[in-house]
matplotlib code that plots the C-alpha trace (Angstrom):
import matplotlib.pyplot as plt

x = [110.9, 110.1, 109.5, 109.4, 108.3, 108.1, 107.3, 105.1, 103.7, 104.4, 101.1, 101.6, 103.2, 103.0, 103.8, 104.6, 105.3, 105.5, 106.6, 106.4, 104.7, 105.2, 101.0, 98.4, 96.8, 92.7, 91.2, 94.1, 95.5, 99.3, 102.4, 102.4, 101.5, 101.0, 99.8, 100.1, 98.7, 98.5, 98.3, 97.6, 97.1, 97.3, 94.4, 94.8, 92.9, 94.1, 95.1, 95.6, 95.9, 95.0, 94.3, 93.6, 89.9, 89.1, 91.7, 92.7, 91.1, 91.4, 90.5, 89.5, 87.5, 86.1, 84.6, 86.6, 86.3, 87.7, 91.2, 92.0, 96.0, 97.6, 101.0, 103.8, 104.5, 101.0, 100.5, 102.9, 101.7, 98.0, 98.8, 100.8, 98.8, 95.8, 98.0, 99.1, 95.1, 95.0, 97.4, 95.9, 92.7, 94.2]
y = [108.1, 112.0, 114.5, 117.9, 121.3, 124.2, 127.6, 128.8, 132.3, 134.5, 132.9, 129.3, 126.1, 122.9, 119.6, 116.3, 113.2, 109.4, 106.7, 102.5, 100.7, 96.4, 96.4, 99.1, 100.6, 99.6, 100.1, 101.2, 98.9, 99.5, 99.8, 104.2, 105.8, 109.7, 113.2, 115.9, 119.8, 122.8, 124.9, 128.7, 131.2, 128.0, 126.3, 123.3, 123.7, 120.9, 117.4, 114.5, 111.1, 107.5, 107.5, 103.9, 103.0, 105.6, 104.9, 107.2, 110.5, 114.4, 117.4, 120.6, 123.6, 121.4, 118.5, 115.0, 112.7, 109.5, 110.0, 106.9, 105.9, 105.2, 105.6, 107.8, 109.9, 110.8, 111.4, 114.7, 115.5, 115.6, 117.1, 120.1, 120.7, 121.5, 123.3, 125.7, 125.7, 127.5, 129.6, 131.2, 131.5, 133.2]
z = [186.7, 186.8, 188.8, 187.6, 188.3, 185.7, 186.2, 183.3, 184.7, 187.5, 189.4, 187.3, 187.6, 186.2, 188.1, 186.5, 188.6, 186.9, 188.3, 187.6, 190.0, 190.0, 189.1, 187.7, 189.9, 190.3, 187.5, 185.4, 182.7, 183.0, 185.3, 185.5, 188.5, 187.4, 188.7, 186.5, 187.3, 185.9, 189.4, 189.1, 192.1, 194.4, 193.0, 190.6, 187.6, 185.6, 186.5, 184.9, 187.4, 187.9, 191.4, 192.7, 191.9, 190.1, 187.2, 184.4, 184.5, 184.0, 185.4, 183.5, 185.2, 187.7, 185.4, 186.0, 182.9, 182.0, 180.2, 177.9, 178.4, 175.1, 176.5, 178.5, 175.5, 174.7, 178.1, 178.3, 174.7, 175.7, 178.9, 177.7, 174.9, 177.6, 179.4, 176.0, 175.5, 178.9, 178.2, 174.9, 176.6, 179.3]

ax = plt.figure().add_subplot(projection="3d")
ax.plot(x, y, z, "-o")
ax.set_aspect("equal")
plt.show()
């Protein structure tokens, strides 16, 4: 379904890769596999993924929290508005 990279600084990258699976994955309530990163210097400092049994979750500065899925679209919105909230901080 996607699989993207984007350069978004001279040491930054973001990654976004989505694709349907025929089930959700455990613990997840729909059919979207996803890992999406925000990877600077070589270390990821934001990622958004449903990993099987842990479900949907991010993670920010080394804290992992639940993430609640209301949709593809919201997804990418939520994702890249953390990743323009990095980028002012920065």
């Amino acid at each position: 379904m996607m699989d993207e990279r984007h350069v978004i600084a001279e040491d930054a990258f973001v990654e976004i890769v989505v694709w349907q699976v025929p089930q959700p994955v455990r613990r997840s309530t729909h059919r979207l596999k996803y890992r999406l990163a925000l990877v600077v210097a070589g270390e990821c400092i934001l990622r958004y993924d449903n990993e099987a049994g842990k479900g949907d979750h991010r993670h920010f500065g080394g804290v992992e929290t639940r993430y609640a899925f209301n949709g593809y679209e919201q997804l990418l919105t939520e994702f890249w508005a953390d990743v323009e909230e990095w980028r002012r901080r920065r």
